[in-house]
VOKOL-272311 format. One record per residue (C-alpha): residue number from 1; x negated, y, z. Coordinates in pm, 1 decimal, padded with zeros to 6 digits. Example, Ala and Ser with C-alpha at 12.3 -4.5 7.8 and 13.67 -1.06 7.14 Angstrom:
residues 2
+-----+----------+----------+----------+
| num |       xx |       yy |       zz |
+-----+----------+----------+----------+
|   1 | -01230.0 | -00450.0 |  00780.0 |
|   2 | -01367.0 | -00106.0 |  00714.0 |
+-----+----------+----------+----------+
This chain:
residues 192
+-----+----------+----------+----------+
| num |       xx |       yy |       zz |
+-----+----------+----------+----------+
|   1 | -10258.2 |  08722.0 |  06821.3 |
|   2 | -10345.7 |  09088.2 |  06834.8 |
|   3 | -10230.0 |  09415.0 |  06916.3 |
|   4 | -09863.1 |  09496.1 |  06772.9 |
|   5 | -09836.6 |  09948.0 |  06790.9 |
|   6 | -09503.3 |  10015.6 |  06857.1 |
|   7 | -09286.2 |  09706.9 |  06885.3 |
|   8 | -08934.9 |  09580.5 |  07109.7 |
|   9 | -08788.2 |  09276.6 |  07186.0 |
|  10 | -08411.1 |  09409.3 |  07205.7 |
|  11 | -08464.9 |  09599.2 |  07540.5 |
|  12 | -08738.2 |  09814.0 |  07615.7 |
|  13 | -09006.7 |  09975.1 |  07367.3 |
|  14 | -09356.1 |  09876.5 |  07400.3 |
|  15 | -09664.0 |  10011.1 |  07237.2 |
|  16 | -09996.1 |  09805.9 |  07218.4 |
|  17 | -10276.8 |  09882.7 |  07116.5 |
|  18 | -10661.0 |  09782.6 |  07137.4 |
|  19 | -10890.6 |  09926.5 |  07434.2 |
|  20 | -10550.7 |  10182.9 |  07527.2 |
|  21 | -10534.1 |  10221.6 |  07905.7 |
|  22 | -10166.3 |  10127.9 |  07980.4 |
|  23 | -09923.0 |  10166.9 |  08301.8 |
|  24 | -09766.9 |  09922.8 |  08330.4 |
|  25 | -09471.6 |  09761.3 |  08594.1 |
|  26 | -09342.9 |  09452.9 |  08611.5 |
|  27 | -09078.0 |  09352.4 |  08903.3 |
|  28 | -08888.7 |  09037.9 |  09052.6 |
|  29 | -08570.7 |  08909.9 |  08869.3 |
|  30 | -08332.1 |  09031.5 |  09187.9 |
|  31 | -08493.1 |  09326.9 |  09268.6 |
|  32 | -08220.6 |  09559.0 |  09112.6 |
|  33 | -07826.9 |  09436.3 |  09124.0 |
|  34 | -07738.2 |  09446.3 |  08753.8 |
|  35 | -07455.9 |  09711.5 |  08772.5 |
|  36 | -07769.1 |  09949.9 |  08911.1 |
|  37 | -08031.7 |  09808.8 |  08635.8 |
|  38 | -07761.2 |  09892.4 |  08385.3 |
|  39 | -07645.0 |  10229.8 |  08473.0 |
|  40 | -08007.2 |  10344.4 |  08476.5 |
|  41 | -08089.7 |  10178.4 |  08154.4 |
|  42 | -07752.0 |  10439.9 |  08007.5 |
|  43 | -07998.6 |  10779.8 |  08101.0 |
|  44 | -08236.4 |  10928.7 |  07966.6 |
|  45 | -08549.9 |  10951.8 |  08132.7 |
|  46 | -08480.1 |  10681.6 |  08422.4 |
|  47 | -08847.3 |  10569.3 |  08537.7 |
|  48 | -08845.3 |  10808.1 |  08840.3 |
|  49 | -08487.5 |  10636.6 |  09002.7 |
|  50 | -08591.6 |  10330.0 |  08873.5 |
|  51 | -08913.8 |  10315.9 |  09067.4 |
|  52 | -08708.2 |  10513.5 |  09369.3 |
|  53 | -08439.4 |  10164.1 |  09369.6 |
|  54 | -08754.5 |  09903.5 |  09323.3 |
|  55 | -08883.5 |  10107.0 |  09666.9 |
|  56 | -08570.5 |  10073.1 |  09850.7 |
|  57 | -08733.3 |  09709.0 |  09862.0 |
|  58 | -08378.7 |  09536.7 |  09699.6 |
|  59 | -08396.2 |  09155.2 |  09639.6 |
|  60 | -08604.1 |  08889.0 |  09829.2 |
|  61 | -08890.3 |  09049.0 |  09829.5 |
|  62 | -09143.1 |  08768.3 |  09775.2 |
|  63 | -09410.6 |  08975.6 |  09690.2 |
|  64 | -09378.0 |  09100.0 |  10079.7 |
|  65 | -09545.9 |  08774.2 |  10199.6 |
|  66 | -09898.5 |  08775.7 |  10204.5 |
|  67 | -09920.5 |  08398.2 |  10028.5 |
|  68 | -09699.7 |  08545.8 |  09737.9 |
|  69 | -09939.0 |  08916.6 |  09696.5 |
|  70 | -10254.0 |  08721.4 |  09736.8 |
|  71 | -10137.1 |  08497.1 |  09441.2 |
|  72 | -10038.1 |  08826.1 |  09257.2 |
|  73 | -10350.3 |  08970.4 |  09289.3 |
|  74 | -10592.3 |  08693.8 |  09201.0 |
|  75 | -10380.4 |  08657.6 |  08897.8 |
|  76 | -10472.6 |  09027.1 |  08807.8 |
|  77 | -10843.2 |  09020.1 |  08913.8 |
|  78 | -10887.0 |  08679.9 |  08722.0 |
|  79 | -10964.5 |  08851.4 |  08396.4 |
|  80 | -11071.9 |  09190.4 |  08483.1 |
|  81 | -11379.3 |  09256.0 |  08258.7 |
|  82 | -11294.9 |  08991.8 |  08008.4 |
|  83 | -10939.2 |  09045.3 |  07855.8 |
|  84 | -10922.0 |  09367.7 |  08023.1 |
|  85 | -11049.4 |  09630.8 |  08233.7 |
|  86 | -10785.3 |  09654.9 |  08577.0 |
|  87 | -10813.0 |  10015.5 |  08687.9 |
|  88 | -10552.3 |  10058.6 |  08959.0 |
|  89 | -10296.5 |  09825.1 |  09041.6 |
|  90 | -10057.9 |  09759.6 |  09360.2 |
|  91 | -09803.1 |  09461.8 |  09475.6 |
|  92 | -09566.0 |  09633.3 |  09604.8 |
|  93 | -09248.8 |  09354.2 |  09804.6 |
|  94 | -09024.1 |  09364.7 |  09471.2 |
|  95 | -09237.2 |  09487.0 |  09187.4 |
|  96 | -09603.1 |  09551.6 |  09066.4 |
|  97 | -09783.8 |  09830.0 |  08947.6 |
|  98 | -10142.6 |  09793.0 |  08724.6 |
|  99 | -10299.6 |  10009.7 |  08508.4 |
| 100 | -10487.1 |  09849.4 |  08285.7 |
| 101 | -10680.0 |  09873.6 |  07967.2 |
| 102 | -10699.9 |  09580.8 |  07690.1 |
| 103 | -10962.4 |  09432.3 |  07545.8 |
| 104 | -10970.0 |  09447.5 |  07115.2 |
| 105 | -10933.0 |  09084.9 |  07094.8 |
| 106 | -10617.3 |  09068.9 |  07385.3 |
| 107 | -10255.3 |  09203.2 |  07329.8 |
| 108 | -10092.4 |  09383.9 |  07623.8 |
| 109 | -09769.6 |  09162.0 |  07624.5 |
| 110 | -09997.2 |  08872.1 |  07610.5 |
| 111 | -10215.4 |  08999.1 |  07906.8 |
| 112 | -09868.9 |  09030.3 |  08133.5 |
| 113 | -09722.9 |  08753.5 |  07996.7 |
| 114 | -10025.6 |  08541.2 |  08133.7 |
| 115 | -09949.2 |  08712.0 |  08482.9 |
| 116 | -09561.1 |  08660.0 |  08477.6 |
| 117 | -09621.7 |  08323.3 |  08394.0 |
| 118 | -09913.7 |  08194.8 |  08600.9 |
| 119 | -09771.8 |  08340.8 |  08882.4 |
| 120 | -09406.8 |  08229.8 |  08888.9 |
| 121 | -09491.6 |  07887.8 |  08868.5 |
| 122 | -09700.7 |  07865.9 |  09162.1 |
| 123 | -09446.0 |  08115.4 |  09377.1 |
| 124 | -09174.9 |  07889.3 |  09304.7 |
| 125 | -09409.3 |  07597.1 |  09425.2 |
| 126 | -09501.3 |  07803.7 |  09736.7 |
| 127 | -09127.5 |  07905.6 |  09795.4 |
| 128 | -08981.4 |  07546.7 |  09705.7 |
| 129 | -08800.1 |  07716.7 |  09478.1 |
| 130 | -08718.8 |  07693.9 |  09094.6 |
| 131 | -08555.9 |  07960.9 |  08890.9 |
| 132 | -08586.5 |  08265.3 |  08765.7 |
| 133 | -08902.7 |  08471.1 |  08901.3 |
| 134 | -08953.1 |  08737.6 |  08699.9 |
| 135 | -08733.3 |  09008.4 |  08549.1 |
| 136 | -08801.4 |  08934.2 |  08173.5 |
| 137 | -08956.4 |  09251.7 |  08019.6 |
| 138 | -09150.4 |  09512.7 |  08196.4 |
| 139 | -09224.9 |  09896.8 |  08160.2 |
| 140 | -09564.2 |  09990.0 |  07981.4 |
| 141 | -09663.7 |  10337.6 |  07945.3 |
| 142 | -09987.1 |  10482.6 |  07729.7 |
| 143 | -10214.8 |  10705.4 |  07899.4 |
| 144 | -10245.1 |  11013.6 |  07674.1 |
| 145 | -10549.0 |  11174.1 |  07860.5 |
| 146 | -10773.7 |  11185.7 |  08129.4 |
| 147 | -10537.7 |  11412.9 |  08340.2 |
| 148 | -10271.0 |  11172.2 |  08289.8 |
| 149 | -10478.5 |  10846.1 |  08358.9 |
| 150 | -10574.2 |  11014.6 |  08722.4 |
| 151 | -10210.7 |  11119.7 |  08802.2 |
| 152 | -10079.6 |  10781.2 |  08713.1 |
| 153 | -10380.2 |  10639.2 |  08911.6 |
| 154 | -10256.8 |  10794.2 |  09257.9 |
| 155 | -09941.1 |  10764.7 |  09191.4 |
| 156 | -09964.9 |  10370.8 |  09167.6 |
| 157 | -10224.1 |  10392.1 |  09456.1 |
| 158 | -10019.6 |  10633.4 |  09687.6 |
| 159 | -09640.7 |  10397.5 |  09608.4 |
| 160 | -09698.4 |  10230.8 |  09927.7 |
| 161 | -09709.3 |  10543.8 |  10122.4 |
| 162 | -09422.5 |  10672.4 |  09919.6 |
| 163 | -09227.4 |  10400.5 |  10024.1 |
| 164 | -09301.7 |  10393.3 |  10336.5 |
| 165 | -09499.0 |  10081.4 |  10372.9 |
| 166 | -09851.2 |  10272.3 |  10490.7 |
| 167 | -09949.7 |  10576.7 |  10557.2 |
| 168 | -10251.2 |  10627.5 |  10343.2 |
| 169 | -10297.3 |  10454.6 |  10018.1 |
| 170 | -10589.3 |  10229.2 |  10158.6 |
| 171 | -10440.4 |  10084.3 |  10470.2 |
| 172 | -10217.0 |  09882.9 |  10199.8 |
| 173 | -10368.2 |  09530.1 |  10163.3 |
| 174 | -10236.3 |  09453.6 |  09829.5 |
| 175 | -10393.0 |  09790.2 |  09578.6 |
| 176 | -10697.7 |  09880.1 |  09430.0 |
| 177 | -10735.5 |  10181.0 |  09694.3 |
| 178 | -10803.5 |  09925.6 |  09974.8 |
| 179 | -11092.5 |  09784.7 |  09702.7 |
| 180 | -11213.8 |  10139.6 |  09685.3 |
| 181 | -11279.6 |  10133.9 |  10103.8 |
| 182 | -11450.9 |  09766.9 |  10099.4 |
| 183 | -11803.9 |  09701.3 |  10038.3 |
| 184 | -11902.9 |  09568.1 |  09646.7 |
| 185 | -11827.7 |  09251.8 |  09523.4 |
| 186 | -11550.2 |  09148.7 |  09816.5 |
| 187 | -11262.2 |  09153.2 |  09525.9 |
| 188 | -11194.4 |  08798.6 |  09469.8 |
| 189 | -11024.9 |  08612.8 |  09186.7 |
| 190 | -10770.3 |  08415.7 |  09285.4 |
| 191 | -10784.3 |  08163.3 |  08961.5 |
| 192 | -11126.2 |  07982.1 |  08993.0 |
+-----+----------+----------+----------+
C-alpha cells in the first residue's frame, strides 16, 4: 500500500508522503500514566511536556537494557537504504526518536508499524513477558526545510544529554551521534 497525505486513525494526525523526511516518536505502552497522557492530549501544542514526561524515564523502561536497545536499533538499521533512508534516531529507556525519510514505494505507518511489531515480539520473548509493548500510535512530524531537518536532528541527537543520561550526544550508545564518532561500516543490522 502507498503513501496516504494527511490521514488519522481516531487519535493523532499523521501525514505521509513519498521520499518526505519525517520525525517521528514512538514510546512504550506504560511510559505515561493515562491521567498524564490525557491531560496533555486536552492542550494545544503538547509535544514539548510530552517529550519532558517520556524523559522523566516513567514506566519500565525496557528500552534501558542494553538487550532491549540493541534489538531496537537493529530493527531501525535493518532497512536503512531500502524502505528508507534513517537520518538520526535515538532509544531513549521509555521511548524512541528517528528521523527518517521513506522510500516512494513504502508508507510511513507501514515503516513503524514493521518496527513496533518486530520488536515487541522478541522483547516480550527476551522479558518473558506477553502484553502490551507498545503505546499504539506514535507522533510523526514533516520536516518543512533544511533549517528544520538540522534542528530536529540535534535535538533527537542531544535528548540523552537533555535528560540527563550523557553528557554529550555521542557518549550515548543507543543514537546515530555515537555512529557519527565510529569508523565506516561498524553500524550493524540487527535482522540478518
Amino acid at each position: 500500500m502507498g503513501p496516504k497525505g494527511w490521514y488519522s486513525r481516531g487519535y493523532l494526525p499523521h501525514f505521509d508522503s513519498p521520499e518526505t523526511v519525517q520525525f517521528v516518536t514512538f514510546r512504550l505502552a506504560d511510559s505515561l500514566p493515562k491521567a498524564a497522557a490525557q491531560a496533555l492530549a486536552m492542550l494545544p501544542d503538547n509535544l514539548a511536556q510530552t517529550d519532558e514526561r517520556l524523559d522523566a524515564g516513567w514506566g519500565a523502561c525496557w528500552l534501558g537494557q542494553s538487550e532491549i536497545a540493541e534489538l531496537v536499533e537493529g530493527a531501525l538499521l535493518h532497512f536503512d537504504k531500502d524502505r528508507y533512508r534513517l537520518l538520526a534516531w535515538c532509544i531513549m529507556p521509555n521511548h524512541v526518536h528517528a528521523v527518517v525519510e521513506p522510500s516512494e514505494r513504502h508508507a510511513l505507518d507501514r515503516i513503524v508499524h514493521s518496527w513496533k511489531s518486530f520488536t515487541a515480539t522478541n522483547a516480550n520473548r527476551v522479558l518473558c513477558r506477553s502484553g502490551i509493548f507498545w503505546h499504539r500510535d506514535y507522533f510523526d512530524r514533516f520536516i518543512r526545510d533544511e533549517g528544520h531537518l538540522n534542528r530536529t536532528i540535534e535535538y533527537v541527537e542531544n535528548n540523552p544529554v537533555k535528560a540527563g543520561l550523557a553528557s554529550e550526544p555521542a557518549q550515548w550508545r543507543w543514537s546515530s551521534a555515537r555512529c557519527a564518532h565510529e569508523p565506516a561500516g561498524s553500524r550493524r543490522s540487527g535482522r540478518d
